[in-house]
DOZA-704104 format. One record per residue (C-alpha): residue in one letter; chain; x, y, z. Coordinates in nm, 4 decimals. Layout:
N
<"A" "A" <X Y Z>>,
...
//
This chain:
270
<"X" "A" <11.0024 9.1051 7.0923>>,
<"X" "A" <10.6563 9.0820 6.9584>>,
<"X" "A" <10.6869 8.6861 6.9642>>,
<"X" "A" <10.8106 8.7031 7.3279>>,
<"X" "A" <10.5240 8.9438 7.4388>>,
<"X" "A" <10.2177 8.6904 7.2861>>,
<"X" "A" <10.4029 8.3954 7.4851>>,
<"X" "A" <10.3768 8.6317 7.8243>>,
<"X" "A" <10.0759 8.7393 7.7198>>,
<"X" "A" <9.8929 8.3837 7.6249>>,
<"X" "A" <10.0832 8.2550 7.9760>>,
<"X" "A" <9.9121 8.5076 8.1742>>,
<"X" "A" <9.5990 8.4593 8.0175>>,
<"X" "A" <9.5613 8.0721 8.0859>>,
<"X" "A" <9.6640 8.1728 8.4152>>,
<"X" "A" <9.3651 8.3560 8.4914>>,
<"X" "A" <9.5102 8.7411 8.4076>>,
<"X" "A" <9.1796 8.8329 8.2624>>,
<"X" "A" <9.1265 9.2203 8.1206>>,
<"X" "A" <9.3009 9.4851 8.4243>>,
<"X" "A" <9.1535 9.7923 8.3388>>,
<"X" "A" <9.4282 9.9544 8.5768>>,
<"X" "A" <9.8091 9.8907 8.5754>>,
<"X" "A" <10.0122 9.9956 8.8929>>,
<"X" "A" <10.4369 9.9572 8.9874>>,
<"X" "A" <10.5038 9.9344 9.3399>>,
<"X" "A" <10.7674 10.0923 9.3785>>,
<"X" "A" <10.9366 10.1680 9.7725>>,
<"X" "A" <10.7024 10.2998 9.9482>>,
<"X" "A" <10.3740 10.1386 9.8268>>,
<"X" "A" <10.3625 9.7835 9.9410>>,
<"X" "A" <10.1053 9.7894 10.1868>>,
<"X" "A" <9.8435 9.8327 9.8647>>,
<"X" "A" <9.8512 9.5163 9.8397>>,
<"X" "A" <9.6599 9.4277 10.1480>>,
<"X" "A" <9.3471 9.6543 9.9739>>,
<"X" "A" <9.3646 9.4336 9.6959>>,
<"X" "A" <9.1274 9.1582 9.6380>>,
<"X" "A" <9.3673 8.9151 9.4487>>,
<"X" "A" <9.2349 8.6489 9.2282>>,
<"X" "A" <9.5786 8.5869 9.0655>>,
<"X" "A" <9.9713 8.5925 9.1608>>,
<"X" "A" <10.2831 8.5183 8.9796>>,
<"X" "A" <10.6122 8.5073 9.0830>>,
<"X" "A" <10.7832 8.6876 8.7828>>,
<"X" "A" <11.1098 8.4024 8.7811>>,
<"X" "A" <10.7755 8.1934 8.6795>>,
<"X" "A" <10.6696 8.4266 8.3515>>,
<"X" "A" <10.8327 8.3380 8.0149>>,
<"X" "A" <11.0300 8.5940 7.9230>>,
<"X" "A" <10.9919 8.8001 8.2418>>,
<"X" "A" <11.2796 8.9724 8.3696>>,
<"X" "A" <11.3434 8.8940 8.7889>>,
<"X" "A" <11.3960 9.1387 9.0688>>,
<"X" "A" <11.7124 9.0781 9.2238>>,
<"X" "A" <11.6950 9.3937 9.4724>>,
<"X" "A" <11.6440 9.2783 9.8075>>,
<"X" "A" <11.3494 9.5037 9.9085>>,
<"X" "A" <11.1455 9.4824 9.6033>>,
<"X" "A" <10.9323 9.2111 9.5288>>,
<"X" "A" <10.8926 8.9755 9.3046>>,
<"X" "A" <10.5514 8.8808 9.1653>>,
<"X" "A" <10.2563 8.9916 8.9237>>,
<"X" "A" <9.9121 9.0379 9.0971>>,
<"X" "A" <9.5691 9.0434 8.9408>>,
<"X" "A" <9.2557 9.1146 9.1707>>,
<"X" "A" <8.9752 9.3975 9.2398>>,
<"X" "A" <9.0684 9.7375 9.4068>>,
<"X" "A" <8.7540 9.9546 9.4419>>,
<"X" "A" <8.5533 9.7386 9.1974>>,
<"X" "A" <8.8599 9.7077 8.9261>>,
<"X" "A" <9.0381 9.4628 8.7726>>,
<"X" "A" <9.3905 9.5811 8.8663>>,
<"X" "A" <9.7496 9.3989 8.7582>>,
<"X" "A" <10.0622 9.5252 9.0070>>,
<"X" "A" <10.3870 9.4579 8.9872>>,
<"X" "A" <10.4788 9.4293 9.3167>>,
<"X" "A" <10.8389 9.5185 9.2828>>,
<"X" "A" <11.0287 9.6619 8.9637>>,
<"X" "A" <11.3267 9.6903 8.7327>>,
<"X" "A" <11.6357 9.9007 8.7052>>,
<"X" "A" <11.9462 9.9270 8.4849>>,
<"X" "A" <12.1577 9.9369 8.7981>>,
<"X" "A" <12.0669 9.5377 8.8345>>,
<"X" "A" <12.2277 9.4589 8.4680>>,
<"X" "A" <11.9324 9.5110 8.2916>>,
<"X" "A" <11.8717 9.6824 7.9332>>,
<"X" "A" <11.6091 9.9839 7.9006>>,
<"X" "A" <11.4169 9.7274 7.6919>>,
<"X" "A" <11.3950 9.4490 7.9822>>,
<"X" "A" <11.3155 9.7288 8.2553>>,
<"X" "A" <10.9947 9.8283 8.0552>>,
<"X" "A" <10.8596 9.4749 7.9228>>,
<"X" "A" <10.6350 9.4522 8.2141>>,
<"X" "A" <10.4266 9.7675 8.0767>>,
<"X" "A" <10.4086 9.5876 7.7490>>,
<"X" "A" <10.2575 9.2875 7.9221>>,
<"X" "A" <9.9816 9.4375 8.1164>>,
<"X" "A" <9.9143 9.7101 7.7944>>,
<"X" "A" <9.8594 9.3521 7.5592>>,
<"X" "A" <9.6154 9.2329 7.8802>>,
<"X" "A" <9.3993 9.5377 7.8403>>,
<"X" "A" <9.5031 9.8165 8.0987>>,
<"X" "A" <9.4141 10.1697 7.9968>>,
<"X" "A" <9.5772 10.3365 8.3083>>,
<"X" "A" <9.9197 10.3069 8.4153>>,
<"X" "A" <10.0135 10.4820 8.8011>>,
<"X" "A" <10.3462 10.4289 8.9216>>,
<"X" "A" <10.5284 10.4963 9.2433>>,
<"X" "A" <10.8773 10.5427 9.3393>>,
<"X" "A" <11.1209 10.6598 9.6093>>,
<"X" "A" <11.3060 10.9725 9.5031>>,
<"X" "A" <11.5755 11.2388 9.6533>>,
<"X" "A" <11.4339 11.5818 9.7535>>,
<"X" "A" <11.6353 11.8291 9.5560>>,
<"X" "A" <11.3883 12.0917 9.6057>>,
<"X" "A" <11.5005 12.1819 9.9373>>,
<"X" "A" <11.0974 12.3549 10.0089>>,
<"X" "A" <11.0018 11.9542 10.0267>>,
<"X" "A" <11.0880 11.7500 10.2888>>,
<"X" "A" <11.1150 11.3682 10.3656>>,
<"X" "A" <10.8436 11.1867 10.4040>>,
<"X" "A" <10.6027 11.3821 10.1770>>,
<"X" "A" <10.5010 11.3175 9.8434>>,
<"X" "A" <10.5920 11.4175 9.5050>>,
<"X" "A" <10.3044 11.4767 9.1945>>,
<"X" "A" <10.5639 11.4269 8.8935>>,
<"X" "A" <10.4053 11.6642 8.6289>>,
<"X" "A" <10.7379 11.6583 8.4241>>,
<"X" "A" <11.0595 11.4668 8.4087>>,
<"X" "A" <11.4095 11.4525 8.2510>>,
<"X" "A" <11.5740 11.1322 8.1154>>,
<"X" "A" <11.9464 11.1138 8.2553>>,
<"X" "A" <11.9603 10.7518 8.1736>>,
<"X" "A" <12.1760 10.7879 7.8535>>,
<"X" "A" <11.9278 10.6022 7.6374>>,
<"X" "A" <11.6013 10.5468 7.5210>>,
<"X" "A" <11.3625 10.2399 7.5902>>,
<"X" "A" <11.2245 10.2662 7.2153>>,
<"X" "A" <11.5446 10.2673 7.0797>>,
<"X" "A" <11.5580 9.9273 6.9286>>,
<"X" "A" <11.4879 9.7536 6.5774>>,
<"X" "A" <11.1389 9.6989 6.4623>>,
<"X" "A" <10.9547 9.9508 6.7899>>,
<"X" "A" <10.7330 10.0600 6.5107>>,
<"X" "A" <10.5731 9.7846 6.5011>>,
<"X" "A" <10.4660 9.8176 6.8498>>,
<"X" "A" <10.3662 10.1723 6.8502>>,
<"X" "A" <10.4856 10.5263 6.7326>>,
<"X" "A" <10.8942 10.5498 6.6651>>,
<"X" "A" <10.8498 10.9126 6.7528>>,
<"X" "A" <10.6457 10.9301 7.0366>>,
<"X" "A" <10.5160 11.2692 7.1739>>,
<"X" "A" <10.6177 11.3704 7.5377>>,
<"X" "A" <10.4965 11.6981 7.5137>>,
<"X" "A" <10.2528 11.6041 7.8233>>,
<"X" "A" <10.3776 11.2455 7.9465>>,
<"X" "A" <10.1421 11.2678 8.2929>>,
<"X" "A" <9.7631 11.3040 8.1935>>,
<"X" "A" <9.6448 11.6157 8.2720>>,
<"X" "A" <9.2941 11.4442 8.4385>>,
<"X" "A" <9.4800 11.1914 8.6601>>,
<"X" "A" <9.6872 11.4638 8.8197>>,
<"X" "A" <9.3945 11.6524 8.9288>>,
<"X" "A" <9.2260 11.4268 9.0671>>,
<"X" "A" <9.5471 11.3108 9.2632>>,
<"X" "A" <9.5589 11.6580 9.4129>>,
<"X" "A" <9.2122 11.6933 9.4637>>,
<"X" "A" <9.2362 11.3421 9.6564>>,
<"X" "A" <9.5387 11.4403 9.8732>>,
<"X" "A" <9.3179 11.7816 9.9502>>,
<"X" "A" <9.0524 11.6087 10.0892>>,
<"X" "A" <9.2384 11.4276 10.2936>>,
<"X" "A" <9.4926 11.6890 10.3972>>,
<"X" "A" <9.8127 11.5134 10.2491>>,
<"X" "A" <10.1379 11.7066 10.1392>>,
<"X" "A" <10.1689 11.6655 9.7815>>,
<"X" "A" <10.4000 11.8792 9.5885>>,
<"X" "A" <10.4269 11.8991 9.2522>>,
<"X" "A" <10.7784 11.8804 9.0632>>,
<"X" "A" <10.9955 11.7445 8.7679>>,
<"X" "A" <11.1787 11.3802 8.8550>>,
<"X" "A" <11.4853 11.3129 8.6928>>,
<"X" "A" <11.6195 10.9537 8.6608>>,
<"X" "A" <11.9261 10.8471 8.6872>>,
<"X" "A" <12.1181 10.5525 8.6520>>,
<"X" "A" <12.2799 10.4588 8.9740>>,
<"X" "A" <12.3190 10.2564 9.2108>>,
<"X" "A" <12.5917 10.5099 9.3591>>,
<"X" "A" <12.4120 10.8621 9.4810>>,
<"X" "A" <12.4729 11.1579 9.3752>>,
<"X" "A" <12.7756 11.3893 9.4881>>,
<"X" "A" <12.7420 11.7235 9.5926>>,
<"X" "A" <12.8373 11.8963 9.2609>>,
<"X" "A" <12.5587 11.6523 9.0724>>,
<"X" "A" <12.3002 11.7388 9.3409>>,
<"X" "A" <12.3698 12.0922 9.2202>>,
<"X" "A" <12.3961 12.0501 8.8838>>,
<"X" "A" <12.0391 11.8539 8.8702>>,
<"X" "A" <11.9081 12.1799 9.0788>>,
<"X" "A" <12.0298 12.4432 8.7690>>,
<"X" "A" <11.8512 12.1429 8.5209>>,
<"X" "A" <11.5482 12.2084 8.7007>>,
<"X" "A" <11.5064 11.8719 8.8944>>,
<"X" "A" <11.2983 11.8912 9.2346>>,
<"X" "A" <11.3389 11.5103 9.2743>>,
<"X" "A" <11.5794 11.2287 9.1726>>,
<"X" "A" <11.5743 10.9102 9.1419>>,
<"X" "A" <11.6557 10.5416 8.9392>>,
<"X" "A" <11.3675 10.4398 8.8072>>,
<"X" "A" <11.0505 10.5411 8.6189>>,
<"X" "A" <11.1231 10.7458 8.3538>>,
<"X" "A" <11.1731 10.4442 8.0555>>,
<"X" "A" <10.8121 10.2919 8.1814>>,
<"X" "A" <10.6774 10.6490 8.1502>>,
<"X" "A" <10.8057 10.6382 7.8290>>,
<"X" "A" <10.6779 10.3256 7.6656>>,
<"X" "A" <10.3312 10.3660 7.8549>>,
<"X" "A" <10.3380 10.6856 7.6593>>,
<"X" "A" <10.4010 10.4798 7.3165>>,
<"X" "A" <10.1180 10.2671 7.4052>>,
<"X" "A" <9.9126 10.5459 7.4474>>,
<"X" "A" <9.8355 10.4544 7.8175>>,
<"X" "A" <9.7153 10.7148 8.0667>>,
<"X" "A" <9.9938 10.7490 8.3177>>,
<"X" "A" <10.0189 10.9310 8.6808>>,
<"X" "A" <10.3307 10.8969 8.8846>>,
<"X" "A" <10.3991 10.9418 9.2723>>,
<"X" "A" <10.7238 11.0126 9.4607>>,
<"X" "A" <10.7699 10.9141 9.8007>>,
<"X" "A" <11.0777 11.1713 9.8924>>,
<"X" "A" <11.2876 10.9752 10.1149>>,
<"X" "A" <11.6229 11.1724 10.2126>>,
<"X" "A" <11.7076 11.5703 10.1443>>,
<"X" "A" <11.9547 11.6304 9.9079>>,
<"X" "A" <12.1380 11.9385 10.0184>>,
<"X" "A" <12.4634 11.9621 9.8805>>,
<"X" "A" <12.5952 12.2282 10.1392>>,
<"X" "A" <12.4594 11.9366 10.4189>>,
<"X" "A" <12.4839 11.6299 10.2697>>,
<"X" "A" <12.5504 11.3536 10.4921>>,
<"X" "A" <12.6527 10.9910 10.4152>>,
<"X" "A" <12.3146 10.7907 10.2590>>,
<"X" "A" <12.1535 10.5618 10.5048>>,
<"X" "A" <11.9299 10.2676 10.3127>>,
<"X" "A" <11.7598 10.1772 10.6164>>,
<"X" "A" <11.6608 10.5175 10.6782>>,
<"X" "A" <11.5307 10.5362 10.3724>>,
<"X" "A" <11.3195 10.2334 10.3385>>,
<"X" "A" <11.1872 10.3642 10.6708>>,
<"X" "A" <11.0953 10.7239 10.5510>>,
<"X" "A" <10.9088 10.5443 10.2418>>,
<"X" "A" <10.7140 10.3302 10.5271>>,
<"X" "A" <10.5903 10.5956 10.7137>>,
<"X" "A" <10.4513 10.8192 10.4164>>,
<"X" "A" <10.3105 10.4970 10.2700>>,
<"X" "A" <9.9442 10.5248 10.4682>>,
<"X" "A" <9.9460 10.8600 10.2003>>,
<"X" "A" <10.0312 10.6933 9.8992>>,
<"X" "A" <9.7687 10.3792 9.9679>>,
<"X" "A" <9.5112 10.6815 10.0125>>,
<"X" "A" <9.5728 10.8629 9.7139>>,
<"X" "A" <9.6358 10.5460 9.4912>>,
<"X" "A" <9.3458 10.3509 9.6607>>,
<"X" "A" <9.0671 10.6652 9.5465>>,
<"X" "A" <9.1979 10.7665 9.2409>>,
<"X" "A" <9.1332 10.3814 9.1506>>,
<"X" "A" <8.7568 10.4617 9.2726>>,
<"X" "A" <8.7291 10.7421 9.0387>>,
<"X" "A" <8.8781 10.5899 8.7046>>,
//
C-alpha cells in the first residue's frame, strides 16, 4: 500500500495538490460547498493512480484543491462504500492521500436515518460517538503498522474542540443541530423494522453506510476529525413506510444551506 500511496501522492503533487491544511468528504447533502470554494485544482478520481471510482449515481467523482476562508482545502466531492464492491481498505485510501498531502483536519458529511425519533428530517446530526456495524475493520490488513498505530485509540474519535465550535456555529446562526451516536452499516438494502429497533436498544440515534472506516483511519493518522449528519427520512419502526431515494436526496438539499454554514465557518476558525 505504501508504494501505491507515494505514486497518488507524487501524482497529485505534480498536479498542483500543494499542502491542504483542511480535508473535507462530501457526502449527500453537501455539494453546494463547492461553489464557496476557490479551486485551483480538480481531478476526476478514474484519473488518480490507484484511486478507487464512484460508481453511485448521485455522488461525484473528483478531487478538489482550492481556498475556503483563506485555506488550502482538498474535497472529495463524492465518496466510497462497501455496498459498491469495495474493500474497507479501498473506501478509506482517499484519507490516506490527502493525510500524505499535509491535511491536519478531516470534517466529513453524510446522509443518515433518524432513529432518534426527538430528531426530525431535515436537521442535522453532531456525531459525538459511533458504532461500527460494518463487520470489519479498515486497519485490519498486513503491514498497517507501518502506516500508523495497529491499535489505535477510539476512546474520543470526534475532537472535542471541533465539536464545539460546530455547535457554537449552528447557535449563532440558529440551526438545529443535535447531537447523537451514528452507526454504519453496510447496505445498500434499509433497515427492517426489527433492525430499526434493535439499533435503538444499541444506542444508535442515526444510521447510515458510510463514515465510520474514514473516521477510523483519520484517527490512525492522528487527524482531527468532526462529522455532520444530514437526517434524511425517520426511522420509526411502528410507521415505517416504503424508502423513497428521491425524497431523500431532496431532504439532504434543503438542509444543505445549514451544512455549507456550519462547514464554511468552522473552516474560518481552524
Amino acid at each position: 500500500m505504501i508504494k501505491f500511496i507515494n505514486e497518488t501522492v507524487d501524482y497529485l503533487k505534480d498536479k498542483g495538490f500543494d499542502n491542504p491544511e483542511v480535508g473535507i468528504i462530501l457526502g449527500t447533502g453537501l455539494g453546494q460547498l463547492i461553489n464557496e470554494i476557490d479551486i485551483i485544482k480538480e481531478v476526476s478520481y478514474n484519473h488518480i493512480p490507484n484511486f478507487p471510482t464512484a460508481t453511485v449515481e448521485f455522488h461525484k467523482g473528483k478531487l478538489i484543491f482550492g481556498k475556503l476562508a483563506e485555506k488550502k482545502v482538498i474535497v472529495m466531492q463524492g465518496r466510497f462504500h462497501l455496498y459498491e464492491g469495495y474493500t474497507l481498505q479501498d473506501v478509506t485510501y482517499p484519507v490516506r492521500i490527502m493525510e500524505k498531502l499535509g491535511i491536519k483536519t478531516l470534517l466529513v458529511s453524510n446522509a443518515a436515518g433518524a432513529i432518534n425519533l426527538d430528531f426530525k428530517k431535515g436537521e442535522l446530526m453532531l456525531i459525538e460517538d459511533h458504532i461500527n456495524l460494518q463487520g470489519g475493520s479498515p486497519l485490519a490488513f498486513k503491514g498497517v503498522g507501518e502506516l500508523g498505530e495497529r491499535f489505535t485509540d477510539m476512546s474520543a474519535p470526534y475532537n472535542a474542540d471541533l465539536n464545539t465550535a460546530f455547535k457554537s456555529i449552528a447557535k449563532a446562526h440558529n440551526i438545529t443541530l443535535h447531537e447523537g451516536v451514528y452507526v454504519s452499516v453496510v447496505g445498500p438494502q434499509l433497515e427492517t423494522r426489527a433492525e430499526y429497533r434493535m439499533l435503538k436498544i444499541m444506542g444508535a440515534d442515526a444510521v447510515g453506510m458510510s463514515t465510520v472506516p474514514e473516521i477510523i483511519v483519520a484517527n490512525h493518522l492522528n487527524l482531527k476529525v468532526a462529522a455532520v449528519s444530514v437526517l434524511t427520512d425517520e426511522c420509526d419502526p411502528n410507521n415505517l413506510k416504503p424508502v423513497n431515494i428521491a425524497e431523500i436526496i431532496e431532504m439532504a438539499g434543503k438542509a444543505e444551506p445549514n451544512m455549507v454554514t456550519l462547514f464554511k465557518d468552522l473552516i474560518k476558525s481552524i
